[in-house]
N, CA, C and O of each residue as an XYZ file, in Angstrom:
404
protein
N     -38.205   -207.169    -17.220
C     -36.954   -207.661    -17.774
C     -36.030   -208.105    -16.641
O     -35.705   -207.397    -15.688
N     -35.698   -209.202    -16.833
C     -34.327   -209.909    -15.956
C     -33.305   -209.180    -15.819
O     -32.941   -208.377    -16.677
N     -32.572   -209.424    -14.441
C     -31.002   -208.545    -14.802
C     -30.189   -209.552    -15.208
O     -30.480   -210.696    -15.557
N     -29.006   -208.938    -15.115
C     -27.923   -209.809    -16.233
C     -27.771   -210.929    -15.554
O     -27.918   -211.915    -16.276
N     -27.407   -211.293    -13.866
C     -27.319   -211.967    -13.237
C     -28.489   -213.051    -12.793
O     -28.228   -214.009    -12.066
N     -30.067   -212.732    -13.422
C     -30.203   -213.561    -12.986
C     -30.671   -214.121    -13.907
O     -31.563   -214.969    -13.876
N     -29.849   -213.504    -15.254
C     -30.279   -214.779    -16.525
C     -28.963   -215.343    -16.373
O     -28.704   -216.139    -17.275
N     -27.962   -215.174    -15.443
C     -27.063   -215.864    -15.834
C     -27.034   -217.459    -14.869
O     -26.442   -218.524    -15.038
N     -28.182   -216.847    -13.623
C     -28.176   -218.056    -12.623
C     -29.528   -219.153    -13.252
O     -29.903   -220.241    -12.815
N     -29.939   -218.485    -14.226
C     -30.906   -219.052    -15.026
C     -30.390   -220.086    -15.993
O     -31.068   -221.092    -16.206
N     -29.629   -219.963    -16.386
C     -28.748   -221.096    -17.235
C     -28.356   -222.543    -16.593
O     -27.626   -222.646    -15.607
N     -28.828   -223.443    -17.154
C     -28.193   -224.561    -16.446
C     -27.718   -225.456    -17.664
O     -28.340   -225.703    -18.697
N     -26.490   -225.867    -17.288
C     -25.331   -226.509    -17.988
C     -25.161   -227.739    -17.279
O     -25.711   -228.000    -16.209
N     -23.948   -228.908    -18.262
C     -23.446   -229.773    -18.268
C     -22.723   -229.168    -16.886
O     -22.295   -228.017    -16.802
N     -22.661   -230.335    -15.641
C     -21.304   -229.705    -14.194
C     -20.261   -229.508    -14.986
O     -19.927   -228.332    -15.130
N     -19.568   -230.428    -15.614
C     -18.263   -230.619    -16.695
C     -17.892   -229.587    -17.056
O     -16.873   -228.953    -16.781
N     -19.084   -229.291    -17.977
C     -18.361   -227.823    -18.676
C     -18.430   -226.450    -18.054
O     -17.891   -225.434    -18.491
N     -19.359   -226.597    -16.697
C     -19.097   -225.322    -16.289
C     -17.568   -225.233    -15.044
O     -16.702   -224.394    -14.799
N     -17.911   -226.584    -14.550
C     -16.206   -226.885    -13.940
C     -14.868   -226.298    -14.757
O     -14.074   -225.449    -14.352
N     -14.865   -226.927    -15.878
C     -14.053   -226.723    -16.769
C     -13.739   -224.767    -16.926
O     -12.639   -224.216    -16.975
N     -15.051   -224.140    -16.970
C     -15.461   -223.036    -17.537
C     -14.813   -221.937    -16.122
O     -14.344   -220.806    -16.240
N     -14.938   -222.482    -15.263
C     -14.432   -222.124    -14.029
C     -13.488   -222.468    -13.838
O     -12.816   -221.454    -13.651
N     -12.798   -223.426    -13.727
C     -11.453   -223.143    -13.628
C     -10.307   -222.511    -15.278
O      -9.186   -222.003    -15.247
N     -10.944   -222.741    -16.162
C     -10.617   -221.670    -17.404
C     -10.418   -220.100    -17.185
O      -9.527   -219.320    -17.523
N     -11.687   -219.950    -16.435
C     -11.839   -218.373    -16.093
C     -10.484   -217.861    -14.750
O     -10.247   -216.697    -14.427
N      -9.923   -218.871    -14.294
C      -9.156   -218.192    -13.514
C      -7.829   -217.609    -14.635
O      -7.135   -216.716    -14.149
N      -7.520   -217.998    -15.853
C      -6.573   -217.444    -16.401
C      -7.100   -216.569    -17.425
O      -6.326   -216.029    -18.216
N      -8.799   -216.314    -17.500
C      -9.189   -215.123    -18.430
C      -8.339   -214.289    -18.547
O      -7.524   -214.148    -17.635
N      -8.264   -213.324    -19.942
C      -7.837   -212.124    -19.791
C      -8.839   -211.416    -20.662
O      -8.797   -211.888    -21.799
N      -9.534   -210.660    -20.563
C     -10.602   -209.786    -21.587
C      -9.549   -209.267    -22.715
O      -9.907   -209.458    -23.877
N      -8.612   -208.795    -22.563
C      -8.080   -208.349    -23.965
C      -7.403   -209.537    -25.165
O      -7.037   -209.411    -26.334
N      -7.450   -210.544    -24.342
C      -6.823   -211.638    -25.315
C      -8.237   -212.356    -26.318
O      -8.575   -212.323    -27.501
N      -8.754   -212.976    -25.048
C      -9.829   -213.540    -24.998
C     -11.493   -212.996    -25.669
O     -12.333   -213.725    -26.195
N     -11.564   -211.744    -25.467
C     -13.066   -211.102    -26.035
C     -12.782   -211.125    -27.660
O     -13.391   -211.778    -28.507
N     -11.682   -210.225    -27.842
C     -11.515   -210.323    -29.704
C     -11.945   -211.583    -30.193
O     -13.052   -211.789    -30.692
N     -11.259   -212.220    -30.077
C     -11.801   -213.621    -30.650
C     -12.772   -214.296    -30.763
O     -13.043   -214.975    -31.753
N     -13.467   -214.191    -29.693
C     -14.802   -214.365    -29.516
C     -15.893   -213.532    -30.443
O     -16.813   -214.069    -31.061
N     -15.584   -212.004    -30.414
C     -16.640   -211.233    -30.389
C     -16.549   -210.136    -31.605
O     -17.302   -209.324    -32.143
N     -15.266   -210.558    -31.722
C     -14.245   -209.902    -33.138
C     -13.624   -208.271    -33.233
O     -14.114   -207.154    -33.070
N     -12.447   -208.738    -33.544
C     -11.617   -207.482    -33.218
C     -11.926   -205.946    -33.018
O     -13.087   -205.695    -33.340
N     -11.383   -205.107    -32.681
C     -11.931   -203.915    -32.465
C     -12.026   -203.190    -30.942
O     -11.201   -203.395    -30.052
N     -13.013   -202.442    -30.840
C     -13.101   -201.654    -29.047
C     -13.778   -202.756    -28.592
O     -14.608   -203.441    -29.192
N     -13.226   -202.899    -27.157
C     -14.263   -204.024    -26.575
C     -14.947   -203.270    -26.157
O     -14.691   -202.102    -25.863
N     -16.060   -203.917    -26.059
C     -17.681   -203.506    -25.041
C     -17.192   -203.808    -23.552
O     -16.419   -204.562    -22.962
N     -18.199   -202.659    -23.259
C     -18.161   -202.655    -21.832
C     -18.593   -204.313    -21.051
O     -18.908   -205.255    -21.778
N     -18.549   -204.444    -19.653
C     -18.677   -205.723    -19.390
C     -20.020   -206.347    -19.281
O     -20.139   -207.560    -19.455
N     -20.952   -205.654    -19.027
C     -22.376   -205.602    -19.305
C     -23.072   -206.471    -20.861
O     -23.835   -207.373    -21.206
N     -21.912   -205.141    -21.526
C     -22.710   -205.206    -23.191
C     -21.931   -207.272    -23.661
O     -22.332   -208.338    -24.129
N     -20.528   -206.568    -23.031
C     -19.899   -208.233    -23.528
C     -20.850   -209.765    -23.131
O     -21.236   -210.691    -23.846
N     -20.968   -209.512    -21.811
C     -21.825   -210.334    -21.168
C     -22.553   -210.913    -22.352
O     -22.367   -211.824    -23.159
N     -23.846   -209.607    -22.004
C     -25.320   -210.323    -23.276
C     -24.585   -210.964    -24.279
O     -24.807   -212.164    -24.435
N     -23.801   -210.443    -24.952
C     -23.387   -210.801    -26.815
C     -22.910   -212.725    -26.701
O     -23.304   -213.709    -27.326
N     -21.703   -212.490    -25.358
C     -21.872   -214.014    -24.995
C     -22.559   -214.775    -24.648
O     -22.187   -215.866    -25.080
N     -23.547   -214.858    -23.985
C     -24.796   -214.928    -23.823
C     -25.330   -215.657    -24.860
O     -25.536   -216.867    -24.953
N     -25.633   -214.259    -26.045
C     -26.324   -214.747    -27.127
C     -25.414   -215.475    -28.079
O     -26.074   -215.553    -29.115
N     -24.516   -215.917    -28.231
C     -23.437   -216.811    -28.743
C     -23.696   -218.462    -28.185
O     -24.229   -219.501    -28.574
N     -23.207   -218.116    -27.429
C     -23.499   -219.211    -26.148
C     -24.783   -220.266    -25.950
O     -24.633   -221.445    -25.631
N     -26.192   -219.564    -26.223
C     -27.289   -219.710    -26.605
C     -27.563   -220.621    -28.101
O     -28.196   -221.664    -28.264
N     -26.798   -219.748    -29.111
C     -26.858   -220.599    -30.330
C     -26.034   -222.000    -30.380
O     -26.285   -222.987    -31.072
N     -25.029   -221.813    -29.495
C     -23.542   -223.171    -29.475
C     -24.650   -224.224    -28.101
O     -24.176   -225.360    -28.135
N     -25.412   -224.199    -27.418
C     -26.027   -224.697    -26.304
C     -27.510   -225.773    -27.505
O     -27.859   -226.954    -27.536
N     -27.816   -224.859    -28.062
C     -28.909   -225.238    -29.139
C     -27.900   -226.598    -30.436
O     -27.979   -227.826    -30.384
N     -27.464   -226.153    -30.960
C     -26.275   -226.961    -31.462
C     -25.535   -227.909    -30.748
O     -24.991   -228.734    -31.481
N     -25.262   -228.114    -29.052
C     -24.802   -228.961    -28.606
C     -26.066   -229.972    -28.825
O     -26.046   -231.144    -29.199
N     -26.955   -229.302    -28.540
C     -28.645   -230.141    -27.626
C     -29.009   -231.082    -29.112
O     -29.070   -232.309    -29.026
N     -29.241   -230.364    -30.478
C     -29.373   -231.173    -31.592
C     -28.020   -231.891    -31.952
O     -28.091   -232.288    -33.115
N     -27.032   -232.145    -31.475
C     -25.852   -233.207    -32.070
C     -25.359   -232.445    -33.362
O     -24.848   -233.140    -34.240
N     -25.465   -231.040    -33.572
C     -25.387   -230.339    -34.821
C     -23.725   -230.982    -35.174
O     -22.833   -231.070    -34.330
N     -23.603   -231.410    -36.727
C     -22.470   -231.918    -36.696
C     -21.226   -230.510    -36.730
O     -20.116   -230.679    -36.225
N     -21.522   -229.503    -37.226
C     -20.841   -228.177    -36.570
C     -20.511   -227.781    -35.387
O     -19.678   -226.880    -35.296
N     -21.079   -228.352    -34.219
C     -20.698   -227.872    -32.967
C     -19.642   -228.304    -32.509
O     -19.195   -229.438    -32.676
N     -19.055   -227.227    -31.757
C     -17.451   -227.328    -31.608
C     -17.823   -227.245    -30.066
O     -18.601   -226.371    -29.684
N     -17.146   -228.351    -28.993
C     -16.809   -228.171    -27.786
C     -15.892   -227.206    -26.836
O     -16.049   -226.672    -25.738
N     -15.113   -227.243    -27.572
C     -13.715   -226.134    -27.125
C     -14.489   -224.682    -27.452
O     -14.310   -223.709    -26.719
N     -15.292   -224.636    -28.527
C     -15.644   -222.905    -28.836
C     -16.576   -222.765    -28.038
O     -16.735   -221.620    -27.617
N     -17.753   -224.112    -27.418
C     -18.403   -223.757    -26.220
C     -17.780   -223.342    -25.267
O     -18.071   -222.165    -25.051
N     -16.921   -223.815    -24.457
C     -16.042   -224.466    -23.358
C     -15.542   -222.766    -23.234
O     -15.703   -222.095    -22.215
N     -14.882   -222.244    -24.567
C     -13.861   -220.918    -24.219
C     -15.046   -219.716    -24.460
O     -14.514   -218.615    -24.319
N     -16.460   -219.606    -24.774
C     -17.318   -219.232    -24.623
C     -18.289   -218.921    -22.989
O     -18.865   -218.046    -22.343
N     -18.128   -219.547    -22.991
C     -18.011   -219.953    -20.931
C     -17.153   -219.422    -20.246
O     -17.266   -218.595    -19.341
N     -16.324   -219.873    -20.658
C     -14.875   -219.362    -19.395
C     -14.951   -218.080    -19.558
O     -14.873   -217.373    -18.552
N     -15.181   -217.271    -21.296
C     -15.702   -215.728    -21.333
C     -16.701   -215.482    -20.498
O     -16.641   -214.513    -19.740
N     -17.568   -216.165    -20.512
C     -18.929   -215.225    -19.944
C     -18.871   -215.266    -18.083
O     -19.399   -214.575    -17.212
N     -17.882   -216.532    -18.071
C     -17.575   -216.327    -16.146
C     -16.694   -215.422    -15.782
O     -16.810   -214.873    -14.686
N     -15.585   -215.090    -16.709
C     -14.694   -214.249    -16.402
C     -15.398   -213.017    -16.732
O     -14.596   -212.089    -16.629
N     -16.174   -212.742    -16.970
C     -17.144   -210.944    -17.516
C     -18.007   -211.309    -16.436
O     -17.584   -210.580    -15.538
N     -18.721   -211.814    -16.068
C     -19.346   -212.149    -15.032
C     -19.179   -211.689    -13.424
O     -19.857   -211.072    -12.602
N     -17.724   -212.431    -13.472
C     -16.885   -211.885    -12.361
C     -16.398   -210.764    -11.990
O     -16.478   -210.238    -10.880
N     -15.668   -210.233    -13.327
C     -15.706   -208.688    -13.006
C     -16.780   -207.746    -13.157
O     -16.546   -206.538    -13.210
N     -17.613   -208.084    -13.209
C     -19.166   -207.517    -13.292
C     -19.708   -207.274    -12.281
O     -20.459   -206.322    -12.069
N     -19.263   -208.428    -11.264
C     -20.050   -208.502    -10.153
C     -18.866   -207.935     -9.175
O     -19.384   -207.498     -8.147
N     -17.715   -207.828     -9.167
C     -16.449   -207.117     -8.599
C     -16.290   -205.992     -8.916
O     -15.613   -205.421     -8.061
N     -16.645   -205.173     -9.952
C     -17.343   -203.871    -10.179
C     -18.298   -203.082     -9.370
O     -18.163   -202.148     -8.581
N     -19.684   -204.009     -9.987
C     -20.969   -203.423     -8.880
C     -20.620   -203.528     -7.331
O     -20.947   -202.526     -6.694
N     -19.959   -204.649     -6.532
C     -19.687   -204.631     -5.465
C     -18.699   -203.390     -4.990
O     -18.698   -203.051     -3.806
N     -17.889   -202.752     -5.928
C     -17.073   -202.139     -5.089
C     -17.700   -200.662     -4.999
O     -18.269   -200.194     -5.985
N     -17.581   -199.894     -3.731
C     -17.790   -198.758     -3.293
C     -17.553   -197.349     -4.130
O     -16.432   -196.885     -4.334
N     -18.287   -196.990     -4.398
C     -18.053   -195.824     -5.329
C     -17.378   -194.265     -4.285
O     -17.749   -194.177     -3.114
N     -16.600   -193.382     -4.765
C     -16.728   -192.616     -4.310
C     -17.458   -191.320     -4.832
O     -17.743   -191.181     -6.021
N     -17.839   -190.062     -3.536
C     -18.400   -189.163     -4.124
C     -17.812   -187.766     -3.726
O     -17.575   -187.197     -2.660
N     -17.697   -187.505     -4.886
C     -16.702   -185.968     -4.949
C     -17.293   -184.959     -5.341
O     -16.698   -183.884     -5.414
């Protein structure tokens, strides 16, 4: 099984929308932003959020690719900017130094 990161370097996108998706993610906020997405309630940890966007993301990517007349750009677009901003603190997490007491 893959880790989270390297299904995420596994993905390849439109430059556009991941440009877009990146500079979106600099004004993420997980508490505004995940509800909506992922629907109200406790958020998941950043791991669990990840996959779920992921698998969202996956179905809206399939729907871009067939011209589905349902597919919404903006719900891709703010789908992205989620999964870079969980991403980021994911990887700003694991990087930081644990202590031991």
């Amino acid at each position: 099984m893959q880790d989270i990161f390297s299904m995420l370097s596994a993905l390849h996108r439109p430059q556009l929308m991941m440009r877009a998706a990146r500079i979106g993610a600099e004004n993420y906020r997980r508490s505004s932003h995940l509800p909506r997405l992922l629907g109200y309630g406790v958020l998941p940890r950043h791991s669990a959020a990840l996959l779920r966007l992921m698998e969202i993301e996956a179905v809206l990517e399939d729907e871009r690719k067939r011209a589905d007349a349902g597919y919404s750009l903006i719900r891709h677009i703010d789908v992205l900017i989620a999964m870079v901003g969980e991403a980021r603190v994911l990887r700003a997490v694991n990087a930081a130094p644990r202590s031991v007491t």
